[in-house]
N, CA, C and O atoms as CSV, one atom per row, in Angstrom:
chain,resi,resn,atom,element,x,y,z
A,1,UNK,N,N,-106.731,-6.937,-7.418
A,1,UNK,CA,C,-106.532,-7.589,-6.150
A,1,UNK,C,C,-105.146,-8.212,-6.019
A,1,UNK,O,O,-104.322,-8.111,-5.110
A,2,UNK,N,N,-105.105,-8.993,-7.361
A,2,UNK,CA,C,-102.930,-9.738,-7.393
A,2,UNK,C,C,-102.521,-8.738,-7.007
A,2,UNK,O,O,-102.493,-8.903,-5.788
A,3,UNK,N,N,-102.123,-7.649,-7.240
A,3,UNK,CA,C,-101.347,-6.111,-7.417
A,3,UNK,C,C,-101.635,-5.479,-6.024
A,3,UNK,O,O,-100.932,-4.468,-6.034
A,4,UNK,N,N,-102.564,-5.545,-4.324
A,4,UNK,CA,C,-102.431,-4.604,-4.228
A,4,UNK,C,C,-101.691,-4.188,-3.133
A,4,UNK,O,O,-101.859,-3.052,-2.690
A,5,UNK,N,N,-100.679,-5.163,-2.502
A,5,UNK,CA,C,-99.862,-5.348,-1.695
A,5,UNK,C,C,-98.310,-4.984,-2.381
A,5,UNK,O,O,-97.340,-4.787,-1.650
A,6,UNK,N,N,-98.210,-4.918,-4.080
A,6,UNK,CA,C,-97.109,-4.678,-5.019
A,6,UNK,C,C,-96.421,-3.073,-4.558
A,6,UNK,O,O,-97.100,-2.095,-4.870
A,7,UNK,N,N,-95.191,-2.852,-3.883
A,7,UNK,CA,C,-94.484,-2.006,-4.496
A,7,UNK,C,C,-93.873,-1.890,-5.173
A,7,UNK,O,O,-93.316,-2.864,-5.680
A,8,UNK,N,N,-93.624,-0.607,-5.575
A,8,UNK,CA,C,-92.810,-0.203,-6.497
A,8,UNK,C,C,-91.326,-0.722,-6.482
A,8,UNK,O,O,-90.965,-1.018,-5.343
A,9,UNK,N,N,-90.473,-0.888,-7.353
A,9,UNK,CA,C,-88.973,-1.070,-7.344
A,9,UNK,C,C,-88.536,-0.481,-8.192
A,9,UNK,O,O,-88.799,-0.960,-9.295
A,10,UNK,N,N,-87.684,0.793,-8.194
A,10,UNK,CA,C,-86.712,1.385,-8.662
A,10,UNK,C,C,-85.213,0.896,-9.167
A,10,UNK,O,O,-84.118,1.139,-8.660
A,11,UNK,N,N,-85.592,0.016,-10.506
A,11,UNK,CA,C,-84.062,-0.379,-11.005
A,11,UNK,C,C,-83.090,0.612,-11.062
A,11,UNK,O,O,-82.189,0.476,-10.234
A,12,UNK,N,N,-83.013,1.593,-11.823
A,12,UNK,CA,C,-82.272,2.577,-11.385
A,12,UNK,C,C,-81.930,2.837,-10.180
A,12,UNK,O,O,-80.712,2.763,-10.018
A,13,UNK,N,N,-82.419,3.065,-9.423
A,13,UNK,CA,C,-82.291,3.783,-7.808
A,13,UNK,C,C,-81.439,2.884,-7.419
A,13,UNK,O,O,-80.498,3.263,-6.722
A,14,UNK,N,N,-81.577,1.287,-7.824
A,14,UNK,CA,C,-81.031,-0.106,-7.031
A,14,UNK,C,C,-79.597,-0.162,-7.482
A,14,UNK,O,O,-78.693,-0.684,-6.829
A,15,UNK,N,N,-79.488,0.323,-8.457
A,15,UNK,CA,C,-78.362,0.393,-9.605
A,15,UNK,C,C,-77.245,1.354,-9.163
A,15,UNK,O,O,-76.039,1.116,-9.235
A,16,UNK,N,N,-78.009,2.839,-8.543
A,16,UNK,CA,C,-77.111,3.524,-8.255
A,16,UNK,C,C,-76.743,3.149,-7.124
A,16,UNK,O,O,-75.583,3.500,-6.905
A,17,UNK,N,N,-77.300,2.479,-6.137
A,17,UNK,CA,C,-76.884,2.287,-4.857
A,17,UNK,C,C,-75.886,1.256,-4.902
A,17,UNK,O,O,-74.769,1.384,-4.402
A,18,UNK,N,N,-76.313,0.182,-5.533
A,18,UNK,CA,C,-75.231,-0.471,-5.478
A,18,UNK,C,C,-73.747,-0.552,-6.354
A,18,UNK,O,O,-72.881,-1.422,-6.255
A,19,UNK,N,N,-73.760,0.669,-7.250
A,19,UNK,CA,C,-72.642,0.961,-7.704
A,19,UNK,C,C,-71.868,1.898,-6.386
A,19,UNK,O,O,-70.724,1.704,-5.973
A,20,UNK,N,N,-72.661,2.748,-5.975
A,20,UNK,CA,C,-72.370,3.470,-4.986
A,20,UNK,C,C,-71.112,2.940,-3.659
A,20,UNK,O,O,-69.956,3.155,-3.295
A,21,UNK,N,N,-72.695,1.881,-3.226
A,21,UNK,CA,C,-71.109,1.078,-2.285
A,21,UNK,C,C,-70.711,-0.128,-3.072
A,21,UNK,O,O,-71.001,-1.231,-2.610
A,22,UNK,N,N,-70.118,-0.044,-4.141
A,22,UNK,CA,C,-69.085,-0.967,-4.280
A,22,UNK,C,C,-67.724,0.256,-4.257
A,22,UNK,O,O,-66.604,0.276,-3.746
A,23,UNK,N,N,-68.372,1.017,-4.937
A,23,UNK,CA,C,-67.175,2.362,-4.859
A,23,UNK,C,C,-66.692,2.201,-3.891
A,23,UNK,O,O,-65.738,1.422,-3.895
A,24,UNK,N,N,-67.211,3.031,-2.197
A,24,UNK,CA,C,-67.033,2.922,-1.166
A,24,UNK,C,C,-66.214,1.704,-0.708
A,24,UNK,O,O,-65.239,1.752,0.042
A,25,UNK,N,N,-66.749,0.607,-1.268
A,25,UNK,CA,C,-65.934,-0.490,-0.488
A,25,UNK,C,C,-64.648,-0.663,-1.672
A,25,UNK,O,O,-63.652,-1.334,-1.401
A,26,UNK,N,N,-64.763,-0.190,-2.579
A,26,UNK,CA,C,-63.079,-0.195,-3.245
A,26,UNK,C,C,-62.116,0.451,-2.590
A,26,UNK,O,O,-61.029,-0.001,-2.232
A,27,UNK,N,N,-62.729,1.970,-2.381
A,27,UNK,CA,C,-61.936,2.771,-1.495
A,27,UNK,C,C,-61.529,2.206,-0.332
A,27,UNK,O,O,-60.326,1.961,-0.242
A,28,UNK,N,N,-62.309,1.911,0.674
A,28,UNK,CA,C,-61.813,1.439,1.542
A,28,UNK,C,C,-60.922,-0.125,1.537
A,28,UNK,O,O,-60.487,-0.225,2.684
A,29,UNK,N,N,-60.689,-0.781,1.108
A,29,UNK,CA,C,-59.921,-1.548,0.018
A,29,UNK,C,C,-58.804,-1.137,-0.181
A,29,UNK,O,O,-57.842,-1.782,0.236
A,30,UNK,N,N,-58.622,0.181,-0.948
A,30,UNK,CA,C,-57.336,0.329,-1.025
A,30,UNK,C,C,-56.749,1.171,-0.221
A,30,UNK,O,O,-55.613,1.577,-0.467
A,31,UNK,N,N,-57.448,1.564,0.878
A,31,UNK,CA,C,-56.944,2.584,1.877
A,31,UNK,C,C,-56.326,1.320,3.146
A,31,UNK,O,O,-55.648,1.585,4.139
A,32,UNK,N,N,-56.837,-0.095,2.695
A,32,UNK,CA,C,-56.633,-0.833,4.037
A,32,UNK,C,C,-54.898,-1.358,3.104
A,32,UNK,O,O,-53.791,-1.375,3.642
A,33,UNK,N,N,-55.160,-1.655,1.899
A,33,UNK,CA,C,-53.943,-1.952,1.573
A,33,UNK,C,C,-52.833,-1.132,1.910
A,33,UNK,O,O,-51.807,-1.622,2.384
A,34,UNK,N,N,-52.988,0.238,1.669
A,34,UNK,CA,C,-51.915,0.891,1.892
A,34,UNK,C,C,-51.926,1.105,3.173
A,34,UNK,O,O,-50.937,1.738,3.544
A,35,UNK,N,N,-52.800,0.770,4.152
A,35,UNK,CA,C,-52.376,0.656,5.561
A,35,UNK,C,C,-51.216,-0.419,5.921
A,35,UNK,O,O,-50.168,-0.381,6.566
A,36,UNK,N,N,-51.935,-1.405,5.175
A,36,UNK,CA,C,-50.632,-2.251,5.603
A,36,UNK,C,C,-49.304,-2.366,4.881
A,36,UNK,O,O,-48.381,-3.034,5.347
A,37,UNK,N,N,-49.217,-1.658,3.659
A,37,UNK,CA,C,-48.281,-1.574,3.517
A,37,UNK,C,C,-46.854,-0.830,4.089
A,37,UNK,O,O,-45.650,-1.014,3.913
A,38,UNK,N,N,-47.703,0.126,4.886
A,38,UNK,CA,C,-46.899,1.200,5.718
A,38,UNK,C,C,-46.402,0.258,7.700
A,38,UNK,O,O,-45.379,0.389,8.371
A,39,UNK,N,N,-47.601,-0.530,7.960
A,39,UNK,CA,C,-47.635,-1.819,8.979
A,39,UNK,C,C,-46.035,-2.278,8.806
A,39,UNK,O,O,-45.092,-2.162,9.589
A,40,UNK,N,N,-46.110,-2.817,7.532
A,40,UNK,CA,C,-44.643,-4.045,6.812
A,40,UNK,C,C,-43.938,-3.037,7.281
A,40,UNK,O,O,-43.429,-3.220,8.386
A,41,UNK,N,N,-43.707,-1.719,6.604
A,41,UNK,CA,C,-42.773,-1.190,6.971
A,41,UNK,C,C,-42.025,-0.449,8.070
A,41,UNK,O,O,-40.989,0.174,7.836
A,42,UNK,N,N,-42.910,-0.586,9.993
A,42,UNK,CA,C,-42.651,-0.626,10.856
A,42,UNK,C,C,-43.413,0.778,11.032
A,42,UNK,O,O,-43.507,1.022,12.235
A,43,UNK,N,N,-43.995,1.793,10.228
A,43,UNK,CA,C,-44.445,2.996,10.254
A,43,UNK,C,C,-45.581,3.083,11.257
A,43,UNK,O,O,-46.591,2.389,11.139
A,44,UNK,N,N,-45.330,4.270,12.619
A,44,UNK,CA,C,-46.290,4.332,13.563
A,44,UNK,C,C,-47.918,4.692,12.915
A,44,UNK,O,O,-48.231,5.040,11.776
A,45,UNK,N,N,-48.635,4.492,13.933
A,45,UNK,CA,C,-50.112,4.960,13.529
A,45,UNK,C,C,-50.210,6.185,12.948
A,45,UNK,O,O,-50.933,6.363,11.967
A,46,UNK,N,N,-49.231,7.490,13.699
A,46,UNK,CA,C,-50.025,8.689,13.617
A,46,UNK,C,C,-49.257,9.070,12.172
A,46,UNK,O,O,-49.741,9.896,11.398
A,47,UNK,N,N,-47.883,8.300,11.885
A,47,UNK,CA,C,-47.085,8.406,10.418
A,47,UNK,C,C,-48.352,8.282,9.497
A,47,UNK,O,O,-48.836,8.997,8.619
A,48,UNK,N,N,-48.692,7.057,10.072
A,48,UNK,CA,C,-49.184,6.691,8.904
A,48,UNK,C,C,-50.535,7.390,8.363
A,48,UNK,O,O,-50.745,7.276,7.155
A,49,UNK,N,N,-51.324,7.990,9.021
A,49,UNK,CA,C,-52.180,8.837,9.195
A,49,UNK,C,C,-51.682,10.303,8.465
A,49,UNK,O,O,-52.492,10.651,7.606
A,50,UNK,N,N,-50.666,11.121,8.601
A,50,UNK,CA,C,-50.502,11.273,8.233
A,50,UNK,C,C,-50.086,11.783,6.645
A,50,UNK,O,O,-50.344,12.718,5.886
A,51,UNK,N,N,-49.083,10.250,6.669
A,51,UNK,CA,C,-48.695,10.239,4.642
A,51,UNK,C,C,-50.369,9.910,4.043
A,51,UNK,O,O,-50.525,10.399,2.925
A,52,UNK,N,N,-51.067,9.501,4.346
A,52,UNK,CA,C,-51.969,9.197,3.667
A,52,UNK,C,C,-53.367,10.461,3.692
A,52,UNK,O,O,-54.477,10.520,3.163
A,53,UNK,N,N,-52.650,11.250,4.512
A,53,UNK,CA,C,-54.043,12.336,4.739
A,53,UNK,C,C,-55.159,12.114,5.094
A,53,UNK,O,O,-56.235,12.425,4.584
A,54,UNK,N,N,-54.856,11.428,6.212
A,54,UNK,CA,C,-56.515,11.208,6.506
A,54,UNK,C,C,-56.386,11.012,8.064
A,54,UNK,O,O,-55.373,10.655,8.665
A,55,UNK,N,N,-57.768,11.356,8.660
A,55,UNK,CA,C,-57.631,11.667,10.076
A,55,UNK,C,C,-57.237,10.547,11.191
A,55,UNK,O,O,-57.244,9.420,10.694
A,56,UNK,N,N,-57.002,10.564,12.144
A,56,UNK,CA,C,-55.947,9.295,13.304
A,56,UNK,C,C,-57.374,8.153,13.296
A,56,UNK,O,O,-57.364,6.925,13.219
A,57,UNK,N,N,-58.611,9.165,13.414
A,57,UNK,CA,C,-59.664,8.524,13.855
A,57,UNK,C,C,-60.351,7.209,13.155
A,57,UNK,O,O,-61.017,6.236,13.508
A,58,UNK,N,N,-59.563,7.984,11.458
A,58,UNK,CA,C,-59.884,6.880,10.430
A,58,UNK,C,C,-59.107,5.876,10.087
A,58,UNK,O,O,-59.384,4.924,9.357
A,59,UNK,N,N,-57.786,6.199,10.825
A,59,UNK,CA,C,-56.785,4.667,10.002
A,59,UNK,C,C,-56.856,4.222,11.723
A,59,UNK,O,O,-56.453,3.059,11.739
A,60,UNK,N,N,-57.147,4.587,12.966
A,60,UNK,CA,C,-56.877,3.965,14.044
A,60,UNK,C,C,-57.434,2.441,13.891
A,60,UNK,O,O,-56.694,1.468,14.033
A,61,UNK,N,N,-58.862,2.338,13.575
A,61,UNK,CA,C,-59.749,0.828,13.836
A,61,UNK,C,C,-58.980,0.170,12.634
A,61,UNK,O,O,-58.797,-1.031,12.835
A,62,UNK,N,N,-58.383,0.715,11.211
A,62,UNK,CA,C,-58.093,-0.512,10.038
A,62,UNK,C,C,-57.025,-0.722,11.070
A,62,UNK,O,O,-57.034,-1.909,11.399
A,63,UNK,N,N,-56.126,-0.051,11.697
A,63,UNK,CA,C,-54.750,0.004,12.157
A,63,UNK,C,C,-54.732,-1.509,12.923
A,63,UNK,O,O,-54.087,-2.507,12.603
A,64,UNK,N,N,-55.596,-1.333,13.958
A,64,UNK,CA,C,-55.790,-2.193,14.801
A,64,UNK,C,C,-56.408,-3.726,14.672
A,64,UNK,O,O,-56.286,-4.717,15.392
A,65,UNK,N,N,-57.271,-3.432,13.190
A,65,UNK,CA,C,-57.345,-4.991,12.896
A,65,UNK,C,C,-56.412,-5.909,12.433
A,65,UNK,O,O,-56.181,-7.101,12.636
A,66,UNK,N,N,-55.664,-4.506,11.357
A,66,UNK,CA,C,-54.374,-5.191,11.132
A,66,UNK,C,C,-53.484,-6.062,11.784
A,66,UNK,O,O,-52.799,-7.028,11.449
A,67,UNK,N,N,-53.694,-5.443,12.794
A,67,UNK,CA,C,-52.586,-5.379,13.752
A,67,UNK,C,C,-52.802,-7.145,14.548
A,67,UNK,O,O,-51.882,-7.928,14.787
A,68,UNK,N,N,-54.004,-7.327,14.761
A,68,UNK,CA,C,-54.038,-8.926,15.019
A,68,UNK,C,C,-53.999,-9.464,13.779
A,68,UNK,O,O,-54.546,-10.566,13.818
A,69,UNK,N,N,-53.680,-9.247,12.900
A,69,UNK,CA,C,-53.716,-10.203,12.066
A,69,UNK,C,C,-52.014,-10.455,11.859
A,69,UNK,O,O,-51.589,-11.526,11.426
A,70,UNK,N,N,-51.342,-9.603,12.137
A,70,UNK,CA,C,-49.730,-10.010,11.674
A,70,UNK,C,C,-49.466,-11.180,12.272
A,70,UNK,O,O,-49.889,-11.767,13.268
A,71,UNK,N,N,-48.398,-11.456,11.151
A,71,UNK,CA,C,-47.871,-11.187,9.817
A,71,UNK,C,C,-48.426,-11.556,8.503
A,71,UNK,O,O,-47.761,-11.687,7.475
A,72,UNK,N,N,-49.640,-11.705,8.615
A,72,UNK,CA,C,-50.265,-12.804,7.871
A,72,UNK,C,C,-51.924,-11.565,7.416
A,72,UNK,O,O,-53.144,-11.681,7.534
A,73,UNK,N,N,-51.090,-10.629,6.959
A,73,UNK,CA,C,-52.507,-9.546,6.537
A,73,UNK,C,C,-53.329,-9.700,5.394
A,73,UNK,O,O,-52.845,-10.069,4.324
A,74,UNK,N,N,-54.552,-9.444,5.537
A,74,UNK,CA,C,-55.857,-10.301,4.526
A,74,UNK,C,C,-56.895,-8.863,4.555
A,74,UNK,O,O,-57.644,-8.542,5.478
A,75,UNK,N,N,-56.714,-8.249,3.463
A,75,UNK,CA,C,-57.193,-6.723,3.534
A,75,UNK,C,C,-58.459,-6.896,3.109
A,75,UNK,O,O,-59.080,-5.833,3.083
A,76,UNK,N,N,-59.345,-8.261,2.614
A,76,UNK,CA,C,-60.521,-8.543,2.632
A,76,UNK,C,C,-61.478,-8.962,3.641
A,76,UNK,O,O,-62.694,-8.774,3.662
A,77,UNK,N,N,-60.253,-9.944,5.009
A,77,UNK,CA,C,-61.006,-10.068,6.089
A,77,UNK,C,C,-61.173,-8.847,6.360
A,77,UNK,O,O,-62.333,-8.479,6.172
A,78,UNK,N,N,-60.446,-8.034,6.744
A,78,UNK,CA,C,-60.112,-6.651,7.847
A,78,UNK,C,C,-61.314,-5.969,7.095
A,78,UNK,O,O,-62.196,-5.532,7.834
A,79,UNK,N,N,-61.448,-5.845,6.038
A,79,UNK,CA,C,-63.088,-4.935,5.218
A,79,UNK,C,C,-64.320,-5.713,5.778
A,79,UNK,O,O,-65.368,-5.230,6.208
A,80,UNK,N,N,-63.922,-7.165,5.668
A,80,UNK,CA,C,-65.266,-7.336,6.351
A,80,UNK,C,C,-65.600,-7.346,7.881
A,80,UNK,O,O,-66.747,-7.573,8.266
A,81,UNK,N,N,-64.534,-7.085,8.770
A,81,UNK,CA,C,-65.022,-7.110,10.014
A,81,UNK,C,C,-64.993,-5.579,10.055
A,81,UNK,O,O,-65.387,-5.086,11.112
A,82,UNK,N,N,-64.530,-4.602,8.930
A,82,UNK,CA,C,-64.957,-2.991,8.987
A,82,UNK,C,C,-66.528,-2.701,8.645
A,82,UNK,O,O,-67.012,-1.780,9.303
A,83,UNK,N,N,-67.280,-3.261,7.838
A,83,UNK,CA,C,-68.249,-3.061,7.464
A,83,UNK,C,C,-69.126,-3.119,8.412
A,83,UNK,O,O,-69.705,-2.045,8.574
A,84,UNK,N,N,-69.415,-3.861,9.026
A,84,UNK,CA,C,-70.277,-3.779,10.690
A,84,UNK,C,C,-70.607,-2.340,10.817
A,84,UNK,O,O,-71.520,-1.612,10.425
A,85,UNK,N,N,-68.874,-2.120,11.929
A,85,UNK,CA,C,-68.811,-1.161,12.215
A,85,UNK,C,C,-69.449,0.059,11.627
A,85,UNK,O,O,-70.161,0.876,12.212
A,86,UNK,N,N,-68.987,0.046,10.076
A,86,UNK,CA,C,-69.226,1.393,9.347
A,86,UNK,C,C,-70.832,1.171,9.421
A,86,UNK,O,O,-71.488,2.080,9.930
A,87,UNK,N,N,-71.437,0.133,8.992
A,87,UNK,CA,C,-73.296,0.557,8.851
A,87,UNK,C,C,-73.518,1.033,10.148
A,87,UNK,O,O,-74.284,1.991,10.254
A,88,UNK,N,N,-72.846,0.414,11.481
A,88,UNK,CA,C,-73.841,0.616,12.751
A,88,UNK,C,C,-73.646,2.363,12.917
A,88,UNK,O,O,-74.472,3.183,13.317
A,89,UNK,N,N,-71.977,2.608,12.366
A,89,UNK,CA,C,-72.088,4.059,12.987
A,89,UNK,C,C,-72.830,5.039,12.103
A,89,UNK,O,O,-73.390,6.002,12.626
A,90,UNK,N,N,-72.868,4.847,10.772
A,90,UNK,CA,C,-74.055,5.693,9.744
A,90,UNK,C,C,-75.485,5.437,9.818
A,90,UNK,O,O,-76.203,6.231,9.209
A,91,UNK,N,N,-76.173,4.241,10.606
A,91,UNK,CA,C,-77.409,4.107,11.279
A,91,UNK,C,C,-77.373,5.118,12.046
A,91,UNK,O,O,-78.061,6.052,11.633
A,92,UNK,N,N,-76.653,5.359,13.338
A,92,UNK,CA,C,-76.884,6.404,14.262
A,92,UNK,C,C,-77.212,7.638,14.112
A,92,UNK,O,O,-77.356,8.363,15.097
């Protein structure tokens, strides 16, 4: 009867997931750094898109958070007001 409301929990499973997105959020981490490092250096959006190989669609939103934040860039805020975004659009 204690037990029969008990699910299961998968340590493993929990383990991989959350190694998973920390990955993810490293990457994106250092993709926001080197956004702004290219920002400092006056480099347009689509440059910067570009040198870094990756599509307009994906550096446009870091681009733009950046972008209120000058001169004063914080590549940990800018991840966390990205993360929203990213769950709501992989819910859909």
């Amino acid at each position: 009867m204690m037990f029969d409301t008990f699910e299961s929990y998968d340590v493993q499973e929990t383990r991989r997931i959350s190694r998973e997105e920390g990955r993810i959020e490293g990457e994106q981490l250092y993709l926001i750094k080197q956004i702004i490092k290219r920002i400092i250096k006056n480099s347009p959006v689509s440059q910067i898109a570009t040198d870094l190989m990756e599509p307009l669609d994906t550096i446009q939103p870091i681009y733009d958070l950046a972008m209120k934040q000058a001169p004063d860039f914080d590549a940990e805020k800018i991840l966390a007001q990205l993360i929203p975004k990213t769950t709501e659009s992989l819910s859909k």
